[in-house]
C-alpha positions as CSV (number, residue, x, y, z in Angstrom):
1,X,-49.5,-55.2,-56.2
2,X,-46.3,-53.7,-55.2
3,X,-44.1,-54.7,-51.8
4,X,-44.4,-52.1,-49.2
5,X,-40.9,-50.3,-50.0
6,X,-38.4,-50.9,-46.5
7,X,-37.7,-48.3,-44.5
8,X,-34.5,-46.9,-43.0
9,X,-34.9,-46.9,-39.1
10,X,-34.3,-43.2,-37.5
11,X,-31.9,-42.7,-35.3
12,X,-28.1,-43.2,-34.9
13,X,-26.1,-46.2,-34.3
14,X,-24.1,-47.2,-31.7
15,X,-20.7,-46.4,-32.8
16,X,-21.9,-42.9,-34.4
17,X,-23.2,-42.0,-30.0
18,X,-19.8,-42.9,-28.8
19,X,-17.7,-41.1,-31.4
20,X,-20.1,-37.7,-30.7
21,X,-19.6,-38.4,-27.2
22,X,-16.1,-38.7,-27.6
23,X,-15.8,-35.1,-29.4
24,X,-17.9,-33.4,-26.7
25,X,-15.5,-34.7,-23.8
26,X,-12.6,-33.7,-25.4
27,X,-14.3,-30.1,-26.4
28,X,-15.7,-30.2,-22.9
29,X,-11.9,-31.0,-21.4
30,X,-10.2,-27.9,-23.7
31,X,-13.1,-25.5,-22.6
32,X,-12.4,-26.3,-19.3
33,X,-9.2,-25.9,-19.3
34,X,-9.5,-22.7,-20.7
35,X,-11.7,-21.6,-18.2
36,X,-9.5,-22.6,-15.5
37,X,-6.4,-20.4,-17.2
38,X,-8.7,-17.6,-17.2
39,X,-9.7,-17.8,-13.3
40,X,-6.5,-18.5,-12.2
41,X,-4.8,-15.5,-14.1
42,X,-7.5,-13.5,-12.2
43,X,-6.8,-15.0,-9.3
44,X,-3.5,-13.8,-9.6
45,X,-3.9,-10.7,-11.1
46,X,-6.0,-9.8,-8.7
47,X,-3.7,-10.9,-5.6
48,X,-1.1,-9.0,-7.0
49,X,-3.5,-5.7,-7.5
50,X,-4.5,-5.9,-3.8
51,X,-0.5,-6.7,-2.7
52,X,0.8,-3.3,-4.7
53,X,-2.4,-1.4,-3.0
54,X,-0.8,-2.7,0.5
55,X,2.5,-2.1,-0.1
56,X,1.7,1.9,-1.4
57,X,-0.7,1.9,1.2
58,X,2.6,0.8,4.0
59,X,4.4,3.6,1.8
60,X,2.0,6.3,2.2
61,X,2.2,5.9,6.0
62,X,6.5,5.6,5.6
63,X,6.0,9.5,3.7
64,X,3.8,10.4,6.0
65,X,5.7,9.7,9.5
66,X,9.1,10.7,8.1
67,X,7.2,14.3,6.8
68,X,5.8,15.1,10.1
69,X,9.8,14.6,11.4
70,X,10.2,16.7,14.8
71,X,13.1,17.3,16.9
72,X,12.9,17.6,20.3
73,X,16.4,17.8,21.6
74,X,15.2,15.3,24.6
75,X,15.8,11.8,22.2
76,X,17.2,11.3,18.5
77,X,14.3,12.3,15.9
78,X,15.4,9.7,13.9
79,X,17.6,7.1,14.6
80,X,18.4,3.2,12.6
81,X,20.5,0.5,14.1
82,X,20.1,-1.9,11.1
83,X,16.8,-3.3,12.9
84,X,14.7,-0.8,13.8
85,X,14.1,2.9,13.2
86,X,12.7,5.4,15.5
87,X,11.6,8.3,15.4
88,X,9.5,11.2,17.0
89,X,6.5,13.1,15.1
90,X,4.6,16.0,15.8
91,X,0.8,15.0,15.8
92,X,-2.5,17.4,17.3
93,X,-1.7,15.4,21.2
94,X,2.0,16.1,21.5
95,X,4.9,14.2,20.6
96,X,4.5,10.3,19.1
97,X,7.4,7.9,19.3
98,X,7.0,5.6,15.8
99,X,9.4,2.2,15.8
100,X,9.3,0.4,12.2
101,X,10.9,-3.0,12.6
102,X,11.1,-6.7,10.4
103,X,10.3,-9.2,12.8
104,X,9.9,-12.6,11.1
105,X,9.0,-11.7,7.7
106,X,6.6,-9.4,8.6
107,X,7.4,-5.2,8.8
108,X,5.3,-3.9,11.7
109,X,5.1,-0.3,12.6
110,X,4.2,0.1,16.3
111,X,3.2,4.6,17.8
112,X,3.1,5.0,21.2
113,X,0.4,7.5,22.6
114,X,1.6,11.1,22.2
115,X,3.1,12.6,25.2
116,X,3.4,16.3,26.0
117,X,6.7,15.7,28.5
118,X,10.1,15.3,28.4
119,X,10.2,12.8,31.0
120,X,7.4,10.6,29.3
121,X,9.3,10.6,26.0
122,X,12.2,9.7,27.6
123,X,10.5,6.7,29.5
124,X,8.7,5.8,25.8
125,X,12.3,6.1,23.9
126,X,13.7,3.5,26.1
127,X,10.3,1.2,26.0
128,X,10.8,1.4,22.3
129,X,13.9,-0.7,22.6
130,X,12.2,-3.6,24.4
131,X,9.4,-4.3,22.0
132,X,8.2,-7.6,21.1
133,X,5.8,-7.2,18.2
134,X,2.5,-8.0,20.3
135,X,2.4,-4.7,22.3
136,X,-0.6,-1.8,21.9
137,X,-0.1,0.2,19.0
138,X,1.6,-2.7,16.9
139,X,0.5,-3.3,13.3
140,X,1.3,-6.0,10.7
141,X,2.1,-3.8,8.3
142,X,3.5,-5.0,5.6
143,X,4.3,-9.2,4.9
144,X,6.2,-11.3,2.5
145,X,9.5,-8.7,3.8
146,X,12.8,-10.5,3.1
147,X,15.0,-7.9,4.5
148,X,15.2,-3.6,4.3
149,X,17.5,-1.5,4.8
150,X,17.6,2.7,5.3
151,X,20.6,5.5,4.0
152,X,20.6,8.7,4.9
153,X,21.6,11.4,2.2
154,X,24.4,13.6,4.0
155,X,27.2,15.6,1.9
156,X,25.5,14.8,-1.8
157,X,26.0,10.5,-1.0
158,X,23.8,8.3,0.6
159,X,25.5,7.0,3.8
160,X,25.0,4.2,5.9
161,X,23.0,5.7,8.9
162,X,24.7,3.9,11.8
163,X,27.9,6.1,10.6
164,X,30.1,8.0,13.0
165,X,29.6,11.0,11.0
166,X,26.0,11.1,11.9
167,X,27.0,12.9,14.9
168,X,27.9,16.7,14.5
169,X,30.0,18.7,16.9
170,X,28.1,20.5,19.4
171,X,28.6,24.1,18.7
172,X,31.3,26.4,20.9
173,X,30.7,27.1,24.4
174,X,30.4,31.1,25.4
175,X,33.8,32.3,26.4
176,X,35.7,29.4,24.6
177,X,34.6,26.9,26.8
178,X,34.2,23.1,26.1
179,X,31.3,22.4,24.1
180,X,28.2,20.6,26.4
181,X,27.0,17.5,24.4
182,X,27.1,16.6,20.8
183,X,24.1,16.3,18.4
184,X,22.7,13.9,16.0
185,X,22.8,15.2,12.5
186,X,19.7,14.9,10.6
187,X,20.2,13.9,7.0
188,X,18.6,16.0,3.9
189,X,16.8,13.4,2.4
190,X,16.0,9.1,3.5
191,X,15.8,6.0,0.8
192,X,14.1,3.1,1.7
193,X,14.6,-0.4,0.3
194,X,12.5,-3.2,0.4
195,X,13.6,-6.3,-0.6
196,X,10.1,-9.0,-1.0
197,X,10.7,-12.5,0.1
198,X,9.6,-15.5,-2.4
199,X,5.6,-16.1,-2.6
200,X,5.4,-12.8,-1.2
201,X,2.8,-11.7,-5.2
202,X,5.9,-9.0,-5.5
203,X,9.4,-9.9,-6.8
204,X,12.8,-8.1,-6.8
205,X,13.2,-4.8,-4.6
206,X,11.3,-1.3,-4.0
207,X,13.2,1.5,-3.7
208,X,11.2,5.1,-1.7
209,X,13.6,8.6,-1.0
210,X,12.2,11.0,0.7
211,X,13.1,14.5,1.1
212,X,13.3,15.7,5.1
213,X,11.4,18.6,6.3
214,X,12.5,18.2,10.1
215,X,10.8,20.6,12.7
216,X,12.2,21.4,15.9
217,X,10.9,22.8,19.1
């Protein structure tokens, strides 16, 4: 009679378990890390995406306030003192007053209620001076703002807008007379720069003209 042959257990041994489970953590580790790149470039990407649909959004509304431009001889149409700008717009209602400041990183855009007198545009031109970024009508436009800054295009240059030569001698009075008053010269065209502060998901600056198509009463 012949011994039962010996058989080889099944299985693996100890040493084989911890070297597999020694490739599968480090496979496991790699994957993940991959998979961590991948969300946080998406994350990113798509921070940026909705940051550039803000600012052209903010832009949109710049175009569209400086288009609808209208003089009504009562206040400047458009006016920057290195702040703030003003400026007056023809809407459906009347007259709006529009004040785009940077207040703490922030650009807000604040519009009054349209007025339909002289007297209430004078009294909203003077209000406009006085704001404090939490009245009616304000709006966070646009943050992550470092600083901006306006020109006006006058006599085929841009100029700085708080120039002397922004104001143009009132025409002759009839007879010879003095002139009565001088008036603000409105430029052809306005560029906008935007510089965006660090952490802002934009870098460098942003640069909008605009050609001016000023109506007048």
């Amino acid at each position: 009679m012949h011994a039962p042959a010996r058989t080889r257990p099944c299985g693996f041994t100890l040493i084989e378990v911890l070297v597999t489970i020694t490739i599968l953590a480090v496979l496991a580790g790699m994957a993940w890390q991959g998979i961590d790149g991948i969300v946080r470039t998406k994350a990113i990407s798509e921070q940026r995406l909705d940051t550039m649909l803000r600012l052209n959004t903010v832009l949109a509304q710049w175009d569209a306030d400086l288009s609808t431009l209208h003089d009504t001889a009562v206040v400047p149409p458009l006016q920057f003192d290195g702040a703030s700008l003003r400026l007056t717009r023809r809407t459906d209602l009347g007259v709006q007053m529009v004040v785009w400041t940077l207040r703490d990183g922030i650009w807000h855009r604040w519009t009054a209620p349209p007025v339909t007198r002289s007297s209430e545009l004078q009294d909203v031109w003077l209000r406009s001076q006085q704001l404090l970024g939490n009245e009616t009508g304000t709006v966070r436009a646009l943050p992550g703002l470092a600083q901006w800054q306006v020109y006006f295009w006058r006599n085929n240059a841009w100029t700085n807008p708080q120039s002397t030569g922004d104001v143009e001698p009132p025409p002759p009075a009839e007879g010879g007379g003095a002139a009565a008053g001088s008036k603000q010269q409105l430029p052809q065209g306005v560029r906008l720069v935007l510089s965006m502060a660090a952490g802002s998901g934009l870098n460098g600056a942003y640069t909008r003209d605009l050609v001016l198509r000023t109506r007048s009463e």
